[in-house]
C-alpha positions as CSV (number, residue, x, y, z in Angstrom):
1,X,118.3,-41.8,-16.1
2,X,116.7,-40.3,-13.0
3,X,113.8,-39.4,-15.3
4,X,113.1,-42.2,-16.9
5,X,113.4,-44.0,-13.6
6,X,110.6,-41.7,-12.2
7,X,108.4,-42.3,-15.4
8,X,108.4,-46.2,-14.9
9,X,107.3,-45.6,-10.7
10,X,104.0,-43.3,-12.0
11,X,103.0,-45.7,-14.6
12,X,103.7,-48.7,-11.9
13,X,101.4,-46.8,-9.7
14,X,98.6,-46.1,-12.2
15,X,98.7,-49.9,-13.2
16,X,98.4,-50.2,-9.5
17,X,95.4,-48.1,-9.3
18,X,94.0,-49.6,-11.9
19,X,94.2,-52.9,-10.7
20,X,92.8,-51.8,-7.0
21,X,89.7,-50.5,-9.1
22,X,89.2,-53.5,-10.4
23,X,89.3,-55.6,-7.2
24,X,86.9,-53.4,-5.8
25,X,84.7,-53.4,-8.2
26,X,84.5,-57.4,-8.3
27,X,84.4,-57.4,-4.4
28,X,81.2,-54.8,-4.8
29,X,79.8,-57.2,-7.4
30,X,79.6,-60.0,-4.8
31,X,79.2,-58.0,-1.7
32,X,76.2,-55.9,-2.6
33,X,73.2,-58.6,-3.2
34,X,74.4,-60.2,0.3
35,X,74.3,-56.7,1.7
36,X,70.8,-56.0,-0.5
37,X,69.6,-59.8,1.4
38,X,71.0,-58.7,4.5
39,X,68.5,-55.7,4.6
40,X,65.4,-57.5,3.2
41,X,66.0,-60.0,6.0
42,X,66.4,-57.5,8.9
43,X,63.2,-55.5,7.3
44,X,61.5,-58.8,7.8
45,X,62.3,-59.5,11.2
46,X,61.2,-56.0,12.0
47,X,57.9,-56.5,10.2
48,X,57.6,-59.4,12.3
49,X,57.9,-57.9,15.5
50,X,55.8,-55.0,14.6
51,X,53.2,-57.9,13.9
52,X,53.8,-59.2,17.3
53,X,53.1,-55.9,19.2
54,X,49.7,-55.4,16.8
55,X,48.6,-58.9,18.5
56,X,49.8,-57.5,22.3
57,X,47.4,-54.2,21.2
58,X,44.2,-56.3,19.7
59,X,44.3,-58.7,23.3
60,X,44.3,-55.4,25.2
61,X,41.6,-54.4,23.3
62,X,39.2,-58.0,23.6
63,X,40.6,-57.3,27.6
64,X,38.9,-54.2,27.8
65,X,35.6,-55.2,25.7
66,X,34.6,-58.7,26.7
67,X,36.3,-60.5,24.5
68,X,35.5,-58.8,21.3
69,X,37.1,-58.0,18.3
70,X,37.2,-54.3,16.8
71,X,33.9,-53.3,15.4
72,X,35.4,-52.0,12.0
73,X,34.3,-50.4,9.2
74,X,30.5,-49.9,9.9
75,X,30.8,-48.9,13.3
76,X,32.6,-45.9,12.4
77,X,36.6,-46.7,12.7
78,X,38.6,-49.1,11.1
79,X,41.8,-51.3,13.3
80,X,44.1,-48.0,13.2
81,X,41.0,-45.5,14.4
82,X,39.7,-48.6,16.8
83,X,43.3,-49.4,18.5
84,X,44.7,-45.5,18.3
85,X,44.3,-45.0,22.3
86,X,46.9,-48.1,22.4
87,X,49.5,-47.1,20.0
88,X,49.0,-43.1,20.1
89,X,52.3,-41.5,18.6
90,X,53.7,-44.6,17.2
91,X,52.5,-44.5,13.7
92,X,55.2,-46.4,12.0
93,X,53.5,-49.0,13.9
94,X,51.3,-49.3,11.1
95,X,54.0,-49.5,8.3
96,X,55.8,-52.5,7.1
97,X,59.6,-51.6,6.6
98,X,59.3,-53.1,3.0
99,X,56.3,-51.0,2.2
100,X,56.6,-47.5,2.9
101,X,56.4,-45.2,-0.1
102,X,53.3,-43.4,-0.2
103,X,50.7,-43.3,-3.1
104,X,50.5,-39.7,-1.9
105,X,53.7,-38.6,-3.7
106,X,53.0,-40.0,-6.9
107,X,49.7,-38.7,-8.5
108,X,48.0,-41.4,-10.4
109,X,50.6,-44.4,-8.3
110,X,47.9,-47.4,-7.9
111,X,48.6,-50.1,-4.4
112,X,51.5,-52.7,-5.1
113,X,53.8,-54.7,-3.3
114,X,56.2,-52.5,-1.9
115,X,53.7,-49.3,-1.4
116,X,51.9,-48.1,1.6
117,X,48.1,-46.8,1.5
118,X,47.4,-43.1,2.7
119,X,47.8,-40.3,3.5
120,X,44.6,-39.8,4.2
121,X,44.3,-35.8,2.9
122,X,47.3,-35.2,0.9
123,X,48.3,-36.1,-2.5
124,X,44.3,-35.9,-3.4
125,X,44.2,-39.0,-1.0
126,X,40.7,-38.3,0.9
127,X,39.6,-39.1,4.6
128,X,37.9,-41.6,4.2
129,X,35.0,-42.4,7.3
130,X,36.8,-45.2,9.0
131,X,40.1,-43.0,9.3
132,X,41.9,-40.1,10.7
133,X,43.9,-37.1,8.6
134,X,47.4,-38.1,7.9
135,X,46.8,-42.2,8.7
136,X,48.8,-44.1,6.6
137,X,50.3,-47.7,6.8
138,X,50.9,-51.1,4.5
139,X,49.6,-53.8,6.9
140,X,45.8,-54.9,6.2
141,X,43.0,-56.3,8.3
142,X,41.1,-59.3,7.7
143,X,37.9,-58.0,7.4
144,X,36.1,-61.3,8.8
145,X,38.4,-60.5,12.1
146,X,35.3,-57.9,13.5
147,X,32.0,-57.6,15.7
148,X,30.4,-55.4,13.2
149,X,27.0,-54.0,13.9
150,X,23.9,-55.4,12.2
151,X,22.9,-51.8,11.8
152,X,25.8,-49.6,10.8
153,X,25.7,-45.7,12.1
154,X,24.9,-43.9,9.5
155,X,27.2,-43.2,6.7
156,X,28.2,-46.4,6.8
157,X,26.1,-49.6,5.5
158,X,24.8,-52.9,7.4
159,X,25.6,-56.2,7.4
160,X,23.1,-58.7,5.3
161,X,22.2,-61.6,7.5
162,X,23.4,-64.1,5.1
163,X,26.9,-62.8,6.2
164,X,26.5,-62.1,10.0
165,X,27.7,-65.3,10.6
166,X,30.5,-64.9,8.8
167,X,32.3,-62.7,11.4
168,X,34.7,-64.0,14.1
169,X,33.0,-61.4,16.0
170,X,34.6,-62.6,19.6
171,X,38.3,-63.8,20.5
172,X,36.5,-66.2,22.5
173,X,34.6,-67.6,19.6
174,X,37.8,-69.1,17.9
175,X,38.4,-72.6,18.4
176,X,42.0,-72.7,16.9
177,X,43.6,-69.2,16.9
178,X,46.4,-70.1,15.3
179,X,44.7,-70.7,11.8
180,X,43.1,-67.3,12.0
181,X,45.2,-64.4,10.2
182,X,44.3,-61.4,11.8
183,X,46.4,-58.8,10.4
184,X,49.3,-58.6,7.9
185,X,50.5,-57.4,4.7
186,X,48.4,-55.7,2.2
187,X,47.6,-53.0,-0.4
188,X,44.5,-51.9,1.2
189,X,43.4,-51.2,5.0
190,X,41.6,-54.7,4.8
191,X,39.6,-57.1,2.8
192,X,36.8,-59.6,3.2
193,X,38.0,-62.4,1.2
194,X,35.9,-65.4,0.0
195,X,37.0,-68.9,-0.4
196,X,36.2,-68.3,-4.3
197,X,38.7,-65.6,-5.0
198,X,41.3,-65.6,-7.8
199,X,44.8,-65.2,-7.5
200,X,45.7,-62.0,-9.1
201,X,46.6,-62.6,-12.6
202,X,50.0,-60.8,-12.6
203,X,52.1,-59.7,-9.9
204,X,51.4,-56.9,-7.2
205,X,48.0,-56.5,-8.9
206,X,44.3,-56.9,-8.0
207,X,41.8,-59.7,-9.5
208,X,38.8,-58.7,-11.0
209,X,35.7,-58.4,-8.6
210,X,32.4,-60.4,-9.9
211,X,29.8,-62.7,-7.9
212,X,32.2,-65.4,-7.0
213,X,35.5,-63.1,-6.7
214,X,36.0,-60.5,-3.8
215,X,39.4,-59.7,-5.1
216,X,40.5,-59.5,-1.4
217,X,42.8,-62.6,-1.3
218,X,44.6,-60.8,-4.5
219,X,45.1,-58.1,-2.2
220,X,47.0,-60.2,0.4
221,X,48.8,-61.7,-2.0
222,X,52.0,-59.7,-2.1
223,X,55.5,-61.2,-2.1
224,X,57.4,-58.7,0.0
225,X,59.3,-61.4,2.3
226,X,61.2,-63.6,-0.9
227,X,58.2,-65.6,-0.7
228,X,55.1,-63.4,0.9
229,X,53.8,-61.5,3.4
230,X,54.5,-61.4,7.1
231,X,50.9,-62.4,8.7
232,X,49.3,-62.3,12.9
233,X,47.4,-64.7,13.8
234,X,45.0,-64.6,16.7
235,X,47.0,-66.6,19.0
236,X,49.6,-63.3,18.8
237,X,52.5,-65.5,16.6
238,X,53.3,-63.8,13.4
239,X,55.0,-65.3,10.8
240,X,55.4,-65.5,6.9
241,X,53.0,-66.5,5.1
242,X,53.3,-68.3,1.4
243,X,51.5,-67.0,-1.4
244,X,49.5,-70.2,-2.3
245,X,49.0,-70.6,1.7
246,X,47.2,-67.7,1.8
247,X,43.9,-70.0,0.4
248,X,44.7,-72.1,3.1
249,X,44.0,-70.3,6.0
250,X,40.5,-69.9,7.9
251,X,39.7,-66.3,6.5
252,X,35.7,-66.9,7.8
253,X,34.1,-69.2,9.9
254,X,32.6,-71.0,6.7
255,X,35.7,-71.3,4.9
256,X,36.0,-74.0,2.9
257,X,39.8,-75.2,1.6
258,X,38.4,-77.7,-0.7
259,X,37.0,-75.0,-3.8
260,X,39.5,-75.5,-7.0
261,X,42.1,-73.5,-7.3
262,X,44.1,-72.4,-11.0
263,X,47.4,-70.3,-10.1
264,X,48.5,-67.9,-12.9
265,X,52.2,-68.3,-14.5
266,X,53.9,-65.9,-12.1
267,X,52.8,-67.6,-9.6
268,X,53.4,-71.3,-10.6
269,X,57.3,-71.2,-9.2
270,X,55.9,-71.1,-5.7
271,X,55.4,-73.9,-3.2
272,X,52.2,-75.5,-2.7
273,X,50.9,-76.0,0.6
């Protein structure tokens, strides 16, 4: 009796066990995309403030230089070589939290959403002119966001007049900041995008470059937020930025918001601006 008594308690206690596994399991079904959302929302908010203390670094830098903007890629240095004296040791600085695997560690890896650019000298990566061994980050410049030299040092290229004008060139120069992006998510270190570009025609790649298409837009156009990328303006706010609103902001002084525009399928589920 004592036996049988004994074998009824164990299987109680499996079915019990059982039955745990099962709640837990249900409770990890629901529990896990809330905690996945929870830390795609907190990556986002630090993305945002990482933004913020990029635009505290680029008004030091018009402080210290009359007003102007970094001279970028001809002059040498790009934003991360330009702005190093103000940010020295804090690397990260340059990585958003949603982007941070390196093309380094997978030979042949091409940019995408959630991937960083660099490190310049490993992997095969090179040093490129502009940069530093070891630089690395995912944020992106806008390239029109520069005082460039008419001349570049050598190495480097110049700028054709029918695109000096182009440049913001000068803080100073901007009559409303807060249409402006100046820095933000992207594949590469920065872009010069034209009002003509093409979204790119599938997700988390880049459009074709020809006469009328830069490609840099498609290089922006990353949807790493639920939605897309966290952007600065030149007033210092930074916020997100939707992927059909990236055509509407002032990239260049001539920008003009009024060329067509034909969004691919992937892209069609997102909301106009």
């Amino acid at each position: 009796m004592k036996d049988r008594m004994q074998q009824r308690v164990r299987a109680f206690t499996l079915i019990e066990l059982l039955v745990v596994i099962a709640i837990i399991s249900v409770l990890l079904s629901v529990l896990v995309p809330s905690l996945r959302k929870a830390r795609e929302q907190s990556q986002g908010v630090v993305c945002l403030s990482n933004l913020k203390q990029w635009g505290i670094l680029y008004t030091l830098y018009a402080q210290d230089n009359d007003s102007s903007l970094p001279i970028g890629w001809n002059g040498g240095k790009m934003w991360m070589t330009d702005l190093l004296s103000y940010y020295q040791n804090t690397d990260d600085l340059r990585l958003c939290p949603r982007a941070t695997r390196f093309l380094d560690t997978v030979p042949g890896q091409v940019p995408g959403e959630l991937t960083a650019w660099g490190r310049y000298g490993y992997g095969g990566i090179s040093v490129p002119y502009w940069g530093e061994h070891g630089q690395y980050g995912s944020y992106s410049v806008n390239g029109w966001a520069h005082n460039p030299l008419d001349v570049g040092v050598p190495g480097t290229y110049n700028i054709a007049p029918a695109w000096r004008d182009y440049y913001w060139r000068k803080i100073s120069r901007i009559r409303v900041p807060s249409a402006v992006p100046l820095m933000g998510g992207g594949m590469w270190e920065g872009a010069n995008a034209i009002d003509t570009d093409s979204p790119p025609p599938s997700r988390g790649v880049e459009a074709g470059k020809n006469a009328y298409n830069s490609g840099g837009l498609s290089t922006y156009c990353l949807d790493r937020h639920n939605g897309g990328p966290n952007w600065l303006f030149v007033d210092g706010q930074s916020r997100k930025v939707g992927l059909k609103e990236l055509w509407r902001l002032k990239w260049n002084t001539r920008w003009n918001n009024n060329q067509s525009r034909q969004w691919p399928e992937w892209m069609k589920r997102y909301p106009d601006y």
